[in-house]
ZADO-1210 file (C-alpha; in nm, 4 decimals, padded with zeros to 6 digits):
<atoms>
<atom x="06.4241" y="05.7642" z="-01.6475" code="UNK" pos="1"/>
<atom x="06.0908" y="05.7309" z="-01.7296" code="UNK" pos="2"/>
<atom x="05.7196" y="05.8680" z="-01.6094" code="UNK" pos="3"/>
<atom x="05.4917" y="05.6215" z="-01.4404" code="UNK" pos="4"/>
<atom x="05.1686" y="05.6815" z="-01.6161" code="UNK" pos="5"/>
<atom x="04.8471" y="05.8142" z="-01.3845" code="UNK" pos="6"/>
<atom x="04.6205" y="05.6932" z="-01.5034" code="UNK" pos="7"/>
<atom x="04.4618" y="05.4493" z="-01.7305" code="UNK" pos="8"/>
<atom x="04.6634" y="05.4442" z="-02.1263" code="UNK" pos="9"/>
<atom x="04.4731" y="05.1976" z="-02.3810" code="UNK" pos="10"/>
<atom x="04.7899" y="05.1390" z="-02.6552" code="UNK" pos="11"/>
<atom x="04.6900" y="04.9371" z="-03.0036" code="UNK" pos="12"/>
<atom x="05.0274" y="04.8972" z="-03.0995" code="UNK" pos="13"/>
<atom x="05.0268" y="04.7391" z="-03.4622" code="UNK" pos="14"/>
<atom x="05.2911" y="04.5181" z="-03.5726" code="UNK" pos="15"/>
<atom x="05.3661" y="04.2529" z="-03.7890" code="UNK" pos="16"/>
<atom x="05.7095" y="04.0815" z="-03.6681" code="UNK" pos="17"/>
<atom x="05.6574" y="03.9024" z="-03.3340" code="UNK" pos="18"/>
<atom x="05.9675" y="03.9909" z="-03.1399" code="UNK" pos="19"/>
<atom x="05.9312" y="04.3578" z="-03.2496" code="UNK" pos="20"/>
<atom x="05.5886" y="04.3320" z="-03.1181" code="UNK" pos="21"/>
<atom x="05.6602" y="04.1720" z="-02.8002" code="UNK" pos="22"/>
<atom x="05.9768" y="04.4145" z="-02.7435" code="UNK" pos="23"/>
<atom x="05.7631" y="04.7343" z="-02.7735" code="UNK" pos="24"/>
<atom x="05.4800" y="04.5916" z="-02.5554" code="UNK" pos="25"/>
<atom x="05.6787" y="04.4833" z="-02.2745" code="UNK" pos="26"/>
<atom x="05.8465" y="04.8350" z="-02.2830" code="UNK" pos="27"/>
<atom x="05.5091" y="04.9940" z="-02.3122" code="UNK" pos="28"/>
<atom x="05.3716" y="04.8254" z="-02.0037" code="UNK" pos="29"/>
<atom x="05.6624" y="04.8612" z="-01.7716" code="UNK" pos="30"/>
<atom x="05.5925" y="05.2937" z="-01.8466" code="UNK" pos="31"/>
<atom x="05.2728" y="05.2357" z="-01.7336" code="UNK" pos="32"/>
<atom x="05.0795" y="05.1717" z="-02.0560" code="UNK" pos="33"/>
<atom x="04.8219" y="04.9332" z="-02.1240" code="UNK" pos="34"/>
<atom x="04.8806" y="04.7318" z="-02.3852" code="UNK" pos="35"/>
<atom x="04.7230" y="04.5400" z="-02.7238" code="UNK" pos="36"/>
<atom x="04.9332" y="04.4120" z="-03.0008" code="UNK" pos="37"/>
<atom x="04.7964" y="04.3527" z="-03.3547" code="UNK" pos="38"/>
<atom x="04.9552" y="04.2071" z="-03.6400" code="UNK" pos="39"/>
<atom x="04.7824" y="04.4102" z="-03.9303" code="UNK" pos="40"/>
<atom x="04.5771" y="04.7583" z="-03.9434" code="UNK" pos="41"/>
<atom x="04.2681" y="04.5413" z="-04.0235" code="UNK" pos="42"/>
<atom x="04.3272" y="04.3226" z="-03.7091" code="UNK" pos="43"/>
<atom x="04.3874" y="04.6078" z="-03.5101" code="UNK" pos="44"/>
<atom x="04.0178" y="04.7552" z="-03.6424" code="UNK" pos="45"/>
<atom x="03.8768" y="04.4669" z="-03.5515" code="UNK" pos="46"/>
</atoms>
């Protein structure tokens, strides 16, 4: 089972296949995590 998260988490999760994306992210936020998806390192920079 997992940890709810205290307090505020700030993810950058970079990835370049949608679903994968979308999979990780929704996992991410139901732990607790706040979440921002990119689709390249220089997106994610930006």
């Amino acid at each position: 089972m997992s940890e709810v998260i205290d307090e505020d988490v700030n993810v950058l999760f970079i990835e370049d296949d949608p679903a994968v994306a979308e999979m990780y992210k929704l996992k991410l936020e139901l732990d607790g995590y706040r979440v921002t998806v990119a689709k390249s390192g220089e997106e994610g920079l930006d």
